[in-house]
ROGU-296011 format. One line per 10 residues: number of its first residue (from 0); their letters; for each residue x, y, z of C-alpha. Coordinates in Angstrom, 1 decimal. Example, Ala and Ser with C-alpha at 12.3 -4.5 7.8 and 13.67 -1.06 7.14 Angstrom:
<pts>
0 = AS = 12.3/-4.5/7.8  13.7/-1.1/7.1
</pts>
This chain:
<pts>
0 = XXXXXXXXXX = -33.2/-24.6/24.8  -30.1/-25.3/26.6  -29.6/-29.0/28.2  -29.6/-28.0/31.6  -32.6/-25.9/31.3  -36.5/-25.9/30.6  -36.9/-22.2/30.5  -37.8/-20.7/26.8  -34.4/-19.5/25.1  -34.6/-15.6/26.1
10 = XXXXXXXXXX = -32.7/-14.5/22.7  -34.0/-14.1/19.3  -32.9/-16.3/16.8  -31.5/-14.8/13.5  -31.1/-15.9/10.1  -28.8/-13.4/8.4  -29.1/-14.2/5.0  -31.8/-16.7/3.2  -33.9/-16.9/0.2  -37.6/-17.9/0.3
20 = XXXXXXXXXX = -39.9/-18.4/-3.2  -43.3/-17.1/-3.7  -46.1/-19.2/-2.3  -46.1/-22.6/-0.6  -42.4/-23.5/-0.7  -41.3/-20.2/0.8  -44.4/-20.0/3.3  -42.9/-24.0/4.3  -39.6/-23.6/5.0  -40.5/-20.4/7.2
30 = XXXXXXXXXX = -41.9/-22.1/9.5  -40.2/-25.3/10.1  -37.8/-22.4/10.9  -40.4/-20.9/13.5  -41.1/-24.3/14.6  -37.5/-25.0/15.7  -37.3/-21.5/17.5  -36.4/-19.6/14.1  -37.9/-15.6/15.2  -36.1/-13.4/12.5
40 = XXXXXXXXXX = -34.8/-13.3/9.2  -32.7/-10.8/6.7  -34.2/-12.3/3.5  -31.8/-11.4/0.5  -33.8/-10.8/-2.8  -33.1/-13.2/-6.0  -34.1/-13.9/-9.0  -37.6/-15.5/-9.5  -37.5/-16.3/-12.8  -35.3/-18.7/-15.1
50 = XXXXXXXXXX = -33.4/-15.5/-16.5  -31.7/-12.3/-15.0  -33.6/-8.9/-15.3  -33.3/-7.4/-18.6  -34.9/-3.9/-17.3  -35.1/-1.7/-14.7  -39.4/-2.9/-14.5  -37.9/-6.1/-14.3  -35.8/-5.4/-11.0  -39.0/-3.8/-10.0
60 = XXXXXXXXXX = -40.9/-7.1/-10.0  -38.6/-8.8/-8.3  -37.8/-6.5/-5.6  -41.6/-5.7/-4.5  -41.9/-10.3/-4.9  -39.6/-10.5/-2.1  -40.9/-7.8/-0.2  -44.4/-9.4/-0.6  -42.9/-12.8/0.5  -41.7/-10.9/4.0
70 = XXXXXXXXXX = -44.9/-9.7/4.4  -46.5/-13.7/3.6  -44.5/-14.9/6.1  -45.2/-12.5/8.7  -48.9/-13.1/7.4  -48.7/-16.4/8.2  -45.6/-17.3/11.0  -44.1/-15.0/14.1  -41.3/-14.9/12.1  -40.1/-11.4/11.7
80 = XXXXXXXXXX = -38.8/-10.6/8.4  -36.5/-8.0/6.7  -35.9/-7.3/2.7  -32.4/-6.6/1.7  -32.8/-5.7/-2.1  -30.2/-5.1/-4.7  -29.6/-6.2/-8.3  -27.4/-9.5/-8.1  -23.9/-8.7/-9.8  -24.0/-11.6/-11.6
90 = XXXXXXXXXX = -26.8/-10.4/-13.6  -24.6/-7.8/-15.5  -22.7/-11.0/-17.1  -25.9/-12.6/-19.1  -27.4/-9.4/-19.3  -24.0/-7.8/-21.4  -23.8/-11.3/-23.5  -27.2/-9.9/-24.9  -27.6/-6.4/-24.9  -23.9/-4.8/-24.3
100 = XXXXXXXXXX = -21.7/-4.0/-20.9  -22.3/-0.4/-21.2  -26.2/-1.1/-20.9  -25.7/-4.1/-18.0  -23.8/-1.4/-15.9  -26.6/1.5/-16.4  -29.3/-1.2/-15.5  -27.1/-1.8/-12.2  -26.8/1.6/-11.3  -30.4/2.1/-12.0
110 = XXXXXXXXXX = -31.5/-0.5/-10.0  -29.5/0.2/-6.9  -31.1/3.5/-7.1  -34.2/2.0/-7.2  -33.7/-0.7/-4.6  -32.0/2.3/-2.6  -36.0/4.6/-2.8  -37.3/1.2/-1.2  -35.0/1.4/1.6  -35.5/4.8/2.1
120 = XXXXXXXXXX = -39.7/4.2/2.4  -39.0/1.2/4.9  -39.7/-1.8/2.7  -36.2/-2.9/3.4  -32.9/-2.4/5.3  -30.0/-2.8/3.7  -28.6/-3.3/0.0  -27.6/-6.3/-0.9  -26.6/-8.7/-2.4  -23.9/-6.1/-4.1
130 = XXXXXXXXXX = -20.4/-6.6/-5.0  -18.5/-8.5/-8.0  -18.6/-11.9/-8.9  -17.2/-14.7/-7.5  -15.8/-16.3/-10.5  -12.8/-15.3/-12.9  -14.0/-12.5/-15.7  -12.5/-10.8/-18.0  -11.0/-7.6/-17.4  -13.7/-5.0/-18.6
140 = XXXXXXXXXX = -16.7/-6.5/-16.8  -14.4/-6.9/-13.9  -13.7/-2.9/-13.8  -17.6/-2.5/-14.8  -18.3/-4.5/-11.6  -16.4/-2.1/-9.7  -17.8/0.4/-10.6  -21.0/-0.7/-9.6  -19.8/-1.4/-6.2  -18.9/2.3/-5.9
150 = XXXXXXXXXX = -22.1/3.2/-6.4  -23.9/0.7/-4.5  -21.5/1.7/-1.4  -23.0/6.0/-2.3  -26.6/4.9/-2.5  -26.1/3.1/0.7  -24.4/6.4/2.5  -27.0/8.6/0.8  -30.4/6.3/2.1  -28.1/5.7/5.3
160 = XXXXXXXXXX = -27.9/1.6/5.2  -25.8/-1.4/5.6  -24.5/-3.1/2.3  -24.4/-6.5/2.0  -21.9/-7.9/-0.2  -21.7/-10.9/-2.6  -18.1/-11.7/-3.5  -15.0/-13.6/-3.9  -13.7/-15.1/-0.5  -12.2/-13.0/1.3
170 = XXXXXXXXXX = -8.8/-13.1/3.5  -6.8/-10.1/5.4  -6.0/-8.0/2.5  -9.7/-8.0/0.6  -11.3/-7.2/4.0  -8.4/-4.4/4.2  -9.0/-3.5/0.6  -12.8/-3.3/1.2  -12.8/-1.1/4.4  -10.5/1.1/2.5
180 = XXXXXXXXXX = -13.2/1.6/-0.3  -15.8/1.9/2.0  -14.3/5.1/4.0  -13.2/6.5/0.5  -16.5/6.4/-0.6  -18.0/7.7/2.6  -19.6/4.6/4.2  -18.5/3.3/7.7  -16.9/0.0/7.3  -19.0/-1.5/9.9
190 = XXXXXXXXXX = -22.1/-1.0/7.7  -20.6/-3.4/5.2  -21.5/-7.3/5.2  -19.5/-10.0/4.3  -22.0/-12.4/3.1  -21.4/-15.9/2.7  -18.4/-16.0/5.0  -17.2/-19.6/4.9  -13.4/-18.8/6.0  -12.5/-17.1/9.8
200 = XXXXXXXXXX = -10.4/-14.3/10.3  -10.4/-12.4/13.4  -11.9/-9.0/14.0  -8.1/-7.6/13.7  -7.9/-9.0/10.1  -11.4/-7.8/9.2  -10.9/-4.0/9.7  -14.4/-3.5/10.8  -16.1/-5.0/7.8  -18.5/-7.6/9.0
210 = XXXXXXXXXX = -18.2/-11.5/8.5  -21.8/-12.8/7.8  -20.4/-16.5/8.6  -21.7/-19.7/6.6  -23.4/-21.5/9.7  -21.4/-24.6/9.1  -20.3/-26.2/12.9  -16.4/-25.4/13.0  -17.0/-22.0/12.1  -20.1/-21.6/14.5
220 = XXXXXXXXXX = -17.5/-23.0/17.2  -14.8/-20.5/16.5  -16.9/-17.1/16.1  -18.8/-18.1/19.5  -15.0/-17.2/21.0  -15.2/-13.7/18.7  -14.9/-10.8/20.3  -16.2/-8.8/17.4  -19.4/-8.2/15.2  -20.6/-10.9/13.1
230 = XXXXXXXXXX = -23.8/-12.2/12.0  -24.8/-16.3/11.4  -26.5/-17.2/8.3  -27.6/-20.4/5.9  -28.1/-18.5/2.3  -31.0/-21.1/1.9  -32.1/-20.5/-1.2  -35.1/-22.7/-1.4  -34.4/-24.1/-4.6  -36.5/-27.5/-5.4
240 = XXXXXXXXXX = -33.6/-28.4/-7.8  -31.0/-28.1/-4.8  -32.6/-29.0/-1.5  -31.2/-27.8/1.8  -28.6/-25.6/-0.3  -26.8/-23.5/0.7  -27.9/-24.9/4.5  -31.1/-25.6/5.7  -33.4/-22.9/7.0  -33.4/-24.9/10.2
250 = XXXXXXXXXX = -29.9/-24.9/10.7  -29.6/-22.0/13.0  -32.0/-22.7/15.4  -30.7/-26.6/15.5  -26.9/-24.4/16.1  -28.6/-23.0/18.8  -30.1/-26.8/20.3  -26.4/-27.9/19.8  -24.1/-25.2/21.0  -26.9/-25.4/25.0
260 = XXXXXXXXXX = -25.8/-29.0/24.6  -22.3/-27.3/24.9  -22.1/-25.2/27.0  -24.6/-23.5/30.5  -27.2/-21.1/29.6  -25.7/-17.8/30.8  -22.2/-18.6/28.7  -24.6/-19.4/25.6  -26.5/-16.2/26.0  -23.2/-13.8/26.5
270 = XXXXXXXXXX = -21.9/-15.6/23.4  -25.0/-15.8/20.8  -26.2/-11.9/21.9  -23.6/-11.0/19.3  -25.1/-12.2/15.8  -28.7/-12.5/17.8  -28.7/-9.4/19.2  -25.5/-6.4/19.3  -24.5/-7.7/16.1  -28.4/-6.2/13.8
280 = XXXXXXXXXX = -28.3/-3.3/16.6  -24.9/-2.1/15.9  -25.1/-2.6/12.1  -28.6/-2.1/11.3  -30.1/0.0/14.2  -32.6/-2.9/14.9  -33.7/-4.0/18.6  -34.4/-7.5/18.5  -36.8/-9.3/20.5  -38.6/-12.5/21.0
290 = X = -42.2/-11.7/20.0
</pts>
């Protein structure tokens, strides 16, 4: 894959964080990603319907959809694929306009215990998207969401998984603040995921909480010179109303064409074995191979 070579690309090729929907659309944009050299993918779990879940059936639904929608694509591509299942802390918002904040939070907890029984039977590997939202709110739904963090951050130490979190950006003193909670709570920082990392800090400034960074070019240029863990991802959601949002499902492997356009072979190797390979060994246990 690199310029000045005609042998097959010897790494896997990793999408940390996506979306796919049921059926054709999903089953599409999985392999134009195996197409271009696309071999795994962590796919984050969403809503499939126009509204958030209203019970804990509800999450139920939606969690064994996207672990059905792995198991399509794997049907039907190379493509490895692995489930990361939470309820999506957004939810509790709509969900508390209708039926109370005391009953949103409850439905939280009950579903990270829930998404927490699928981890621990293998149907996925990590929790996530968890965290707090990445808007203003007002103060009681913002302690609420904190709350539900804490016990997203004990179900993950009790099933023994990474968390994958959806929040605010981050700088120096949230990624301090985070891997504080995290050890408080009993979960090594390393096993907690940044997603949607659009802003670079260096591994000093993360204390060992890991940037899932936003595959955009200048911050694919400035993690290939990290010495720490970090993952790549495109949090394609697959959305017909919003095309190629967040990035295209191709954009890794086309990161990947670009950066051997860059640089020889062996440096591109050494430099993509982090997200591609150390990176889902050190945080998820997970040996990573070309199939």
């Amino acid at each position: 894959m690199a310029s000045n070579t005609s042998a097959p690309f010897p790494l896997p090729i990793v999408d940390h964080h996506a979306h796919l929907r049921p059926g054709a659309r999903g089953l599409e944009a999985a392999a134009k990603f195996e197409k271009l050299g696309g071999s795994h993918m962590f796919l984050a779990t969403q809503n499939y319907v126009p509204h958030p879940p209203t019970t804990l059936d509800d999450y139920r639904t939606q969690f064994e959809t996207t672990i059905d929608i792995a198991g399509k694509v794997e049907e039907n591509t190379t493509v490895k694929v692995f489930p990361v299942i939470a309820p999506y802390p957004v939810d509790m918002v709509e969900v508390a306009k209708k039926h109370g904040l005391e009953m949103a939070e409850k439905l939280q907890c009950d579903a990270l215990q829930l998404a927490g029984k699928y981890v621990s039977e293998k149907k996925a590997v990590a929790l996530g998207e968890a965290g707090r939202a990445h808007f203003p709110i007002e103060a009681p739904m913002r302690e609420a969401m904190e709350r539900v963090l804490i016990r997203a951050m004990e179900v993950a130490r009790d099933v023994g998984c990474p968390i994958v979190l959806h929040t605010e950006d981050f700088n120096e003193a949230t990624y301090r603040s985070m891997a504080q909670t995290a050890k408080k709570v009993g979960i090594p920082p390393e096993k907690v995921i940044k997603h949607y990392a659009r802003a670079y800090f260096p591994p000093a400034s993360r204390h060992e909480v890991v940037p899932s960074f936003l595959a955009k070019r200048e911050l694919v240029l400035k993690a290939l010179e990290d010495k720490g863990t970090w993952f790549l991802e495109t949090d394609y959601l697959n959305d017909p109303e919003r095309p190629g949002k967040v990035l295209s499902l191709e954009t890794i492997p086309r990161r990947v064409h670009w950066i051997g356009a860059m640089m020889d072979s062996p440096t591109m190797v050494e430099k993509l074995s982090t997200p591609f390979v150390k990176a889902p060994k050190k945080v998820y246990g997970l040996d990573l191979a070309r199939k």
